[in-house]
N, C-alpha and C positions, 0 to 999 in steps of 0.2 A: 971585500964588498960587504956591505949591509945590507939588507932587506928588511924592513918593520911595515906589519898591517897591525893595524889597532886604529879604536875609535870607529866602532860600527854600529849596529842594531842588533842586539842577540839575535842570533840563529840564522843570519847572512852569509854563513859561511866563512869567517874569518881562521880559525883553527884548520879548517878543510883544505885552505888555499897554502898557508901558512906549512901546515904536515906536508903536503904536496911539494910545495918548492924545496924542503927540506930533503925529502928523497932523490928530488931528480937533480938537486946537487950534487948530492952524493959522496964529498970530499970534503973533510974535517969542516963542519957542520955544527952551530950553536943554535939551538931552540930552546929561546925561553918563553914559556908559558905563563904572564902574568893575570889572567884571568880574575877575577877578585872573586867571582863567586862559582867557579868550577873549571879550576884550569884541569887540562884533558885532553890534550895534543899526545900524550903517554900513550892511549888508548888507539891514537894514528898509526906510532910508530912502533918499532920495539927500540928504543933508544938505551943507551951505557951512560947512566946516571953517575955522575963525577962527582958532586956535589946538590946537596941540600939545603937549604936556611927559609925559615919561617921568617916572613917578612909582616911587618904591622905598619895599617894603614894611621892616623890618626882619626878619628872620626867626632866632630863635633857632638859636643855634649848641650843638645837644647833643655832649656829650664822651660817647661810647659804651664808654667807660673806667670814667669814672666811674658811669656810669647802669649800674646790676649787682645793688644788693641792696638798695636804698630800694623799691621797688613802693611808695609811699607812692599815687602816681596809682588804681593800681588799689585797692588796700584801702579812699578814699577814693570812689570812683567811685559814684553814686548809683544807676544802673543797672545795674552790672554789666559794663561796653564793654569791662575793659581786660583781658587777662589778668594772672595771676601768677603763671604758671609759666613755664618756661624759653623762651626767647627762638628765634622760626624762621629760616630763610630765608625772605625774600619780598623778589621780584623779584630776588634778588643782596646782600640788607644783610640782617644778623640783626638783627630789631625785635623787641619783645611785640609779638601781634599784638591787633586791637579790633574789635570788632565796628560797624561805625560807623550800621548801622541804629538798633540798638537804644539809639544813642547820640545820632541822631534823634529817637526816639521820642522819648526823655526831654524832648529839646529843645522838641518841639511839646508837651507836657504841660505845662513851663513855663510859656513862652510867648517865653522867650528863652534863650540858651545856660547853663548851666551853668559852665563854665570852672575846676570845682574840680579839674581833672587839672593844670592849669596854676598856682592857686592854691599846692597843697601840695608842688608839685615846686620842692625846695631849690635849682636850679637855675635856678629861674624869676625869683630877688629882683632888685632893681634896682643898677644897676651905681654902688652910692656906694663911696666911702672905705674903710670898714667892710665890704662883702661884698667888694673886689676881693682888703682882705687874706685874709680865710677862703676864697678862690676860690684863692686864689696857695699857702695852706700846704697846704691838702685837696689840691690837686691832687698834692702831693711825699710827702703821708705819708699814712698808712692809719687811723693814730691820729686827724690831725687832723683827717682827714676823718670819722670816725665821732663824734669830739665837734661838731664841725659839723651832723653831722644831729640830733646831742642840742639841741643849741641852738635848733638850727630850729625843733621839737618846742618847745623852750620857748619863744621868739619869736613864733613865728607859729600855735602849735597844731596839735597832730598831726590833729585832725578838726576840719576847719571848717567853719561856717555853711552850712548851702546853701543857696542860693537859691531864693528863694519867685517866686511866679510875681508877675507886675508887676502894681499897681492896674489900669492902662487894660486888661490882658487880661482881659476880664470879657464873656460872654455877653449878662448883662442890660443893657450899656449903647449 
């Protein structure tokens, strides 16, 4: 048997519920703690650590150069999360700022994330042949860069699909 909780709101209790079912199994028993920013289910139990490995997430690398006059994230945003107007200080880096409750909300309405900020951001394609060259001219010239986002726009579609909420999320079953 498997049991997996993941995908909640910090501090809902997921690790709580998780440690718990762990114990009252009580019979050769795997918990793994993927946490990204403070796995700590350890601190639950007294557990016999078998094994170790440092795992690495990949995490996109934005050019805050180039991220300037696309707001494609925001215009496309289903809820409303992102701003589109000019860029703040916070904590020390000028970002758009988002509103990330409301960007929750959306989420639990769902029933799973959204991800169309990520979708429509020209920045986001996959690193083949063909985008490293449009990566490599856009990054040197202002021209190619703005046929670049035309292209996007024709590729990939300037308003995409959003996601509909999953069959299994469903009340009546």
């Amino acid at each position: 048997m498997i049991i997996s909780i993941a995908s909640g709101k910090g501090g809902t209790g997921k690790t709580t519920v998780a440690t718990n079912l762990a114990v009252s199994v009580a019979s050769d028993v795997q918990l793994l703690d993927c946490d990204v920013e403070e796995p700590n289910a350890h601190l639950f139990i007294n557990p016999v650590i078998e094994a170790e490995k440092t795992v690495y997430t990949p995490v996109p690398q934005i050019d805050e150069e180039k991220c300037t006059f696309c707001k494609k994230c925001a215009e496309n945003c289903p809820s409303g999360s992102l701003e589109s107007g000019n860029k703040e200080q916070i904590r020390g880096v000028f970002k758009w700022q988002s509103n990330m409750e409301t960007c929750y909300q959306h989420w639990v309405k769902l029933g799973t994330d959204c991800a169309i900020c990520m979708a429509v951001c020209p920045y986001s394609k996959p690193s083949s042949f063909y985008h490293s060259i449009v990566r490599f001219f856009s990054g040197r010239n202002a021209i190619a860069r703005r046929l670049a986002f035309y292209m996007d726009d024709v590729f990939y579609t300037k308003n995409p699909r959003h996601t509909q909420k999953p069959g299994w999320f469903s009340k009546e079953q």
